[in-house]
C-alpha positions as CSV (number, residue, x, y, z in Angstrom):
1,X,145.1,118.5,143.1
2,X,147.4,119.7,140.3
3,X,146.5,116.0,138.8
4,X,142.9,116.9,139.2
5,X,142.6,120.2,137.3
6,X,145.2,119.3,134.6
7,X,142.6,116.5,133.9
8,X,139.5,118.3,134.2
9,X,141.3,121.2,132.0
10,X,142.8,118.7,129.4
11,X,138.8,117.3,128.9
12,X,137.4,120.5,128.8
13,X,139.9,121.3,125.5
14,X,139.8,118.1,124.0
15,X,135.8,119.3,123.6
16,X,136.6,122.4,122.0
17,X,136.3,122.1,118.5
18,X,138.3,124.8,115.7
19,X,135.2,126.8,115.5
20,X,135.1,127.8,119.0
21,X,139.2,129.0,119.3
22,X,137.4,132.4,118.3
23,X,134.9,132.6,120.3
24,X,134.9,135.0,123.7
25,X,135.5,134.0,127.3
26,X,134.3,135.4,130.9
27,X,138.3,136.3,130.9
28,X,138.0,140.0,129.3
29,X,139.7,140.1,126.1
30,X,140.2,137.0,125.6
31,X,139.1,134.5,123.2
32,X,139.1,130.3,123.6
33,X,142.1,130.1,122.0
34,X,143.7,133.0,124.0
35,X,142.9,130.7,127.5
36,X,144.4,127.9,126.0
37,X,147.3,129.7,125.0
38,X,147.8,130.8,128.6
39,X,147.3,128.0,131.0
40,X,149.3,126.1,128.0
41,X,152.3,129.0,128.9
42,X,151.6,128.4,132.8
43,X,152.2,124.4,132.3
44,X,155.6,125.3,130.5
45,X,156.4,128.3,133.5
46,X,155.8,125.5,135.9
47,X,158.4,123.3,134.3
48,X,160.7,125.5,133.6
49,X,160.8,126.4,137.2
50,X,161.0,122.7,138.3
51,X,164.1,122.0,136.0
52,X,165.8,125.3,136.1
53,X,164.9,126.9,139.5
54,X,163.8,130.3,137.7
55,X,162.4,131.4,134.3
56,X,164.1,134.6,132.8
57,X,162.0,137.5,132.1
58,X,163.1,136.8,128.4
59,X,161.5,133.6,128.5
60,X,158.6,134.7,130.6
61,X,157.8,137.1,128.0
62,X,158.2,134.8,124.8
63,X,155.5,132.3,126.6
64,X,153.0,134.6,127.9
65,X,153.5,136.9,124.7
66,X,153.5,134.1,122.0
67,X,151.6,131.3,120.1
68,X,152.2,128.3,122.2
69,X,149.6,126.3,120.3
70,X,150.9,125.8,116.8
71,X,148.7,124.1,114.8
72,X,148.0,121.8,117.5
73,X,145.9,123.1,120.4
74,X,144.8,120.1,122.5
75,X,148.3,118.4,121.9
76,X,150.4,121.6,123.0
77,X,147.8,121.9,126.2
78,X,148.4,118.0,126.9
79,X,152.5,117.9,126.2
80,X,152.9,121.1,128.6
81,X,150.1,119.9,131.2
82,X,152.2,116.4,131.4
83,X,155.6,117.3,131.5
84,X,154.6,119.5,134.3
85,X,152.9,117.3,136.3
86,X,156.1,114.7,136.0
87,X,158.1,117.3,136.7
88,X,156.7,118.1,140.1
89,X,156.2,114.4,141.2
90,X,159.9,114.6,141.5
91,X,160.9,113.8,145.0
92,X,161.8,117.4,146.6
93,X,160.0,119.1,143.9
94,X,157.8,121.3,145.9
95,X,160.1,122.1,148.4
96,X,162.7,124.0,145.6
97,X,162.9,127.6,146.1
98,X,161.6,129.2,142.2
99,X,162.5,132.4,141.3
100,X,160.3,134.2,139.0
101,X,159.4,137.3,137.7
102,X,157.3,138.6,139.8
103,X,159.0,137.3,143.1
104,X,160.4,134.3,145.1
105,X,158.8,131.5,146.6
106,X,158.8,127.9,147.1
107,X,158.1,125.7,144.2
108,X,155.0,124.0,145.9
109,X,153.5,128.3,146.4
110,X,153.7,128.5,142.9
111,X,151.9,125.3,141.8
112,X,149.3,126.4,144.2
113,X,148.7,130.0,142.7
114,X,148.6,128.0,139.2
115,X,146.5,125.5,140.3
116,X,143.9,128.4,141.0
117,X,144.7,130.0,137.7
118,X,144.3,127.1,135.4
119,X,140.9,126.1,137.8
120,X,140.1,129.9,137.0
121,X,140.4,129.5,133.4
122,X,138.9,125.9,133.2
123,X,135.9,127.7,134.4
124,X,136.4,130.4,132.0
125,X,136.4,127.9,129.1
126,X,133.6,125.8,130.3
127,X,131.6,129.0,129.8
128,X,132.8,129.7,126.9
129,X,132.1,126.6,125.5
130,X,128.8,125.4,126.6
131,X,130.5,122.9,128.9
132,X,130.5,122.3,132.7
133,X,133.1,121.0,135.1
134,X,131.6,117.8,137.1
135,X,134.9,118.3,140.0
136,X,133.1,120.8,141.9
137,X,135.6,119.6,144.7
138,X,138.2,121.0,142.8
139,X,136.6,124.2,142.3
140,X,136.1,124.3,146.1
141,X,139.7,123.5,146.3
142,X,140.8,126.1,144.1
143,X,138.5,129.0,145.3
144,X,139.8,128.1,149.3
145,X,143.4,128.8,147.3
146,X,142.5,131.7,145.7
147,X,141.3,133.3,149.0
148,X,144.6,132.6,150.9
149,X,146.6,133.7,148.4
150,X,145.7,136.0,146.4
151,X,146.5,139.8,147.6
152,X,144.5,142.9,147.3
153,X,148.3,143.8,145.7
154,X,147.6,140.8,142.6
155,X,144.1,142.3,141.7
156,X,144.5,144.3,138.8
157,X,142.8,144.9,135.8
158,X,143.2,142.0,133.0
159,X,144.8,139.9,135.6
160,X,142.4,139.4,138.9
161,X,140.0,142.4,139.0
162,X,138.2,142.9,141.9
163,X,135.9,140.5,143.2
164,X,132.8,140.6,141.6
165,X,129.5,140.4,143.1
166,X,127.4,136.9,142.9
167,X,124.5,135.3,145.5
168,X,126.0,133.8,148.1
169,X,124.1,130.0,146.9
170,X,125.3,130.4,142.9
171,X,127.1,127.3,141.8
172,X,130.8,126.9,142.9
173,X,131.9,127.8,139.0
174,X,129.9,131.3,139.4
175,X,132.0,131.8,142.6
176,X,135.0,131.1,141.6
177,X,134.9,132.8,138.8
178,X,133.4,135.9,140.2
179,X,136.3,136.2,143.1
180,X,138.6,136.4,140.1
181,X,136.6,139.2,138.8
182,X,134.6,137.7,136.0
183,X,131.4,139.7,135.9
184,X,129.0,137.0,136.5
């Protein structure tokens, strides 16, 4: 799965072209660029945690706070996105305890709450950009996620707002995006 929506994510940015790193997203406040930036922090998070066993608030901070980009957006996305995804093919990867900032868990917890995240915002930028994600498996996948693990306690506003009203037969996208609570 992690394989599937690095993919999917890594196409949806290689499509983006330098006009569009302005433009706004379903994620409030933020622009193209901004999304890459984060799922592009996320990726590094994820192997931090896999080769250290915990990322320091310090670095947490730097990564969610800074430019991760450079002057390279699709090859920051693609260097983070791989690394990761070696990183937790590791035999015993997923079964490592991480310690992050905002709690404990096993390794394989935390590539599941990112795998929903990244999905999340691979939606978000397939919005913004006039683009659509084919996988709608792996939106399936990542919505099921979302619903077992994320807490009323994790909703909060410019994280996961509440979950946002949308018909009950809107495409799996519209869904997702509005049980992260995009307005859809």
């Amino acid at each position: 799965m992690a394989t599937c929506v690095a993919d999917e994510t890594t196409g949806l940015i290689d499509s983006v072209g330098p006009g569009q790193l302005g433009d706004p997203t379903p994620c409030t406040g933020w622009t193209v660029r901004d999304l890459i930036n984060h799922v592009t922090a996320d990726a590094t998070m994820l192997s931090i945690s896999a080769e250290q066993g915990s990322v320091s608030d310090e670095m947490t901070g730097q990564l969610m706070g800074g430019d991760n980009l450079g002057d390279d957006y699709r090859g920051a996305w693609k260097a983070a996105s791989e690394r990761s995804l070696t990183l937790f093919a590791r035999p015993g990867a997923l079964e490592k305890t991480t310690k992050l900032p905002f709690g404990e868990m096993p390794a394989g917890v935390w590539l599941n709450l990112n795998i929903f995240d990244v999905a999340t915002h691979a939606a978000d930028l397939a919005r913004a950009s006039g683009q659509t994600i084919t996988d709608t498996d792996l939106l399936e996948a990542a919505l099921e996620i979302g619903r077992q693990m994320l807490s009323p306690e994790m909703r909060r506003p410019g994280v996961f707002d509440a979950e946002q009203p949308v018909p009950a037969d809107a495409a799996i996208a519209d869904r997702l995006l509005a049980f992260a609570g995009r307005k859809i």
